[in-house]
Rosetta silent file (secondary structure, phi, psi, omega in degrees, C-alpha in Angstrom):
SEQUENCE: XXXXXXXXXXXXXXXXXXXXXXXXXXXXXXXXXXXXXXXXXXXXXXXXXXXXXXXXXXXXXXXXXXXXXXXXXXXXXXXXXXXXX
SCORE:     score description
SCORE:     0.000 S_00000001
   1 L     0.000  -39.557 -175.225   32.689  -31.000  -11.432 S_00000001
   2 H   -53.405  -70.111  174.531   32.840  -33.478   -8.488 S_00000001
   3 H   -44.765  -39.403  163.654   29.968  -31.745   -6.775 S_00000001
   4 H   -56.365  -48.638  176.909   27.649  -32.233  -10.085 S_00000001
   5 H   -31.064  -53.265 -157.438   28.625  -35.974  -10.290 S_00000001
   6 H   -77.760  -57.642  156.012   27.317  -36.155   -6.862 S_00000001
   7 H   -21.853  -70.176  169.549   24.344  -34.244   -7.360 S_00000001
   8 H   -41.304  -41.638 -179.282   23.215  -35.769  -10.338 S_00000001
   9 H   -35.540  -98.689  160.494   24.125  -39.060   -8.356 S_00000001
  10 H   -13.665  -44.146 -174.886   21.767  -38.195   -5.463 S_00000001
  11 H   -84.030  -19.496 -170.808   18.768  -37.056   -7.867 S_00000001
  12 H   -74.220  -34.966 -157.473   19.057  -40.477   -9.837 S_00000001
  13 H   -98.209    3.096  177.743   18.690  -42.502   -6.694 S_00000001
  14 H  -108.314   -5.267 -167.697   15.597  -40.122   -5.289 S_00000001
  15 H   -89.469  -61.791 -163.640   14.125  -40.442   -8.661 S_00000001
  16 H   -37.587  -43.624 -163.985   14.401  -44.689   -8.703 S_00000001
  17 H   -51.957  -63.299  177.381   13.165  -44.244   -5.252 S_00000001
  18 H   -85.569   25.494 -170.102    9.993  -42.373   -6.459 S_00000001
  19 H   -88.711  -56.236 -153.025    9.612  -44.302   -9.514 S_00000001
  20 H   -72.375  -36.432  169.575    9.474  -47.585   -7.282 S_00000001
  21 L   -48.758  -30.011  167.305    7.577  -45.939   -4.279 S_00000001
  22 L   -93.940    6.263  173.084    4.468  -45.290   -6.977 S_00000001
  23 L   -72.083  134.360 -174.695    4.352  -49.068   -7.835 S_00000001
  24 L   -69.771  -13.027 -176.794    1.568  -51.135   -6.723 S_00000001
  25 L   -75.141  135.847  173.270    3.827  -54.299   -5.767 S_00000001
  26 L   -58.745  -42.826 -175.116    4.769  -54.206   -1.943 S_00000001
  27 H   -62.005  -38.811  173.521    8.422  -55.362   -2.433 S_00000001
  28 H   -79.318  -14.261  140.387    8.683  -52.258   -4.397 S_00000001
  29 H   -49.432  -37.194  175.435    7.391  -50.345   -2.495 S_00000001
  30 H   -74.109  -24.558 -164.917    9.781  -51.437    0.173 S_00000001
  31 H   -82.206  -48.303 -168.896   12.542  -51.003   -2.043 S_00000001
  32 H   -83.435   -2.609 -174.913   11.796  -47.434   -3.192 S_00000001
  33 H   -78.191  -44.501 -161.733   11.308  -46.397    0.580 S_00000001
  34 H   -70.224  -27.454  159.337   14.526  -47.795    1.118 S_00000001
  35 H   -45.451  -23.931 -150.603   16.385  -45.860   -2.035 S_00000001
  36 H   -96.022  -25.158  173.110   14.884  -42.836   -0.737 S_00000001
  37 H   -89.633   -6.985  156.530   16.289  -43.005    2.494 S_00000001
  38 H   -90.379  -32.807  156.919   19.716  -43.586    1.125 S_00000001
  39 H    -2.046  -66.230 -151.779   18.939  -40.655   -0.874 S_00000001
  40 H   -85.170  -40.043  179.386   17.988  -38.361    2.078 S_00000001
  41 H   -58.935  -59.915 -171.565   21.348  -39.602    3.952 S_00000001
  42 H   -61.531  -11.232 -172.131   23.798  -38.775    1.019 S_00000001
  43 H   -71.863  -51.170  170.508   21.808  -35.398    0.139 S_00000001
  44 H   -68.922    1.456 -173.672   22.742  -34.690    4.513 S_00000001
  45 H  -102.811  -67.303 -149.559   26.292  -35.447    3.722 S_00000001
  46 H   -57.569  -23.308 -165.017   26.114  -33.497    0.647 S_00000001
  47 L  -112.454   40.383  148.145   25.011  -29.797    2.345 S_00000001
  48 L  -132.047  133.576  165.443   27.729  -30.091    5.121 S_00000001
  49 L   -74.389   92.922  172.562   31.936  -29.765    4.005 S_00000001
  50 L   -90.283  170.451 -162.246   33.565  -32.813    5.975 S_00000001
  51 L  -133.473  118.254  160.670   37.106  -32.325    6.572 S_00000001
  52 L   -79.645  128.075 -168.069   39.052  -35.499    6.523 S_00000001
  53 L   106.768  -43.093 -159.470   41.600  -35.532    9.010 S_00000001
  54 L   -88.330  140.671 -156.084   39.964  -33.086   11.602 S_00000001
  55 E   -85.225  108.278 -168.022   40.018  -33.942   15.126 S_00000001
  56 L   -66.756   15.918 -172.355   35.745  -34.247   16.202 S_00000001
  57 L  -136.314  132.834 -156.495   36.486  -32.469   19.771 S_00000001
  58 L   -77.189  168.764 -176.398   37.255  -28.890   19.997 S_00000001
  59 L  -125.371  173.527 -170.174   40.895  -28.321   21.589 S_00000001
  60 L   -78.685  -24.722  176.713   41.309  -24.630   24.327 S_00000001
  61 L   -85.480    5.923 -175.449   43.537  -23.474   21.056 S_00000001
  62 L    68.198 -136.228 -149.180   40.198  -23.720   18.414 S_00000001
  63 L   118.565 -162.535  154.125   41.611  -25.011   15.697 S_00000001
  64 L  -112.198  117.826  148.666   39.991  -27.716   12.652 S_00000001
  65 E  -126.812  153.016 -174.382   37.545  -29.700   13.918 S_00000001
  66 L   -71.385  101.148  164.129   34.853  -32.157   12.479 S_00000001
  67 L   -25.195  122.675 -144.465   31.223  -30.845   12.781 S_00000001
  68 L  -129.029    9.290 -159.641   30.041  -34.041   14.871 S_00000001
  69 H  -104.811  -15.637 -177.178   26.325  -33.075   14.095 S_00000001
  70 H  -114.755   11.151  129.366   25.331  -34.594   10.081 S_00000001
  71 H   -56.695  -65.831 -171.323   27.081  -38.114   11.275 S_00000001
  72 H   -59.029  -36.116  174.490   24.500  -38.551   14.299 S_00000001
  73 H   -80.767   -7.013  170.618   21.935  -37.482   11.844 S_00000001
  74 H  -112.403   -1.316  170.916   22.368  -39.948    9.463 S_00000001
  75 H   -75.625  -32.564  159.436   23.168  -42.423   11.877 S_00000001
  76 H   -59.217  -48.572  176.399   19.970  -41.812   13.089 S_00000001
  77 H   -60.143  -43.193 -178.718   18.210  -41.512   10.003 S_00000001
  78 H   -50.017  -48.161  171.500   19.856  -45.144    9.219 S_00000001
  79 H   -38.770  -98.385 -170.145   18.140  -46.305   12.321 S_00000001
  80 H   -36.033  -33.954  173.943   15.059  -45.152   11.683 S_00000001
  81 H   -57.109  -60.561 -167.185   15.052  -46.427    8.179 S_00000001
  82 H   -44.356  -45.862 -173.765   15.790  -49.991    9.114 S_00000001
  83 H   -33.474  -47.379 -145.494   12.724  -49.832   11.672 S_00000001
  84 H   -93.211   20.988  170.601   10.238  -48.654    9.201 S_00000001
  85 L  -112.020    0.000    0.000   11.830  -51.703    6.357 S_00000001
């Protein structure tokens, strides 16, 4: 049930994005680039299972650890959005 919420969630904020992204006004334009790129972050959260609690650096016994690889991409992605706003 959670996971629909959050889907549906995700699709509302890529649709506002490309509702405002086909407007002719610039500010809205600016606006729906910027929905779309929170979009594109939670949607990279959304296909990887974080584990709360899990230690990001593998230990010599394995273990639970945090995939360290869809943070740096949306940390990145954040980046790059602000540039191109």
């Amino acid at each position: 049930m959670t996971a629909l919420l959050f889907a549906i969630c995700v699709g509302m904020v890529t649709s506002c994005g490309l509702y405002l992204l086909l407007q002719r006004r610039s500010f809205d334009l600016v606006l729906g680039l910027t929905l779309l790129s929170y979009a594109v972050n939670l949607f990279i959260f959304s296909m990887v299972c974080l584990k709360i609690g899990a230690t990001p650096i593998i230990h010599a016994n394995g273990g639970n650890y945090a995939d360290p690889l869809p943070p740096a991409l949306v940390l990145t992605a954040i980046v790059i959005g602000l540039a191109m706003t």
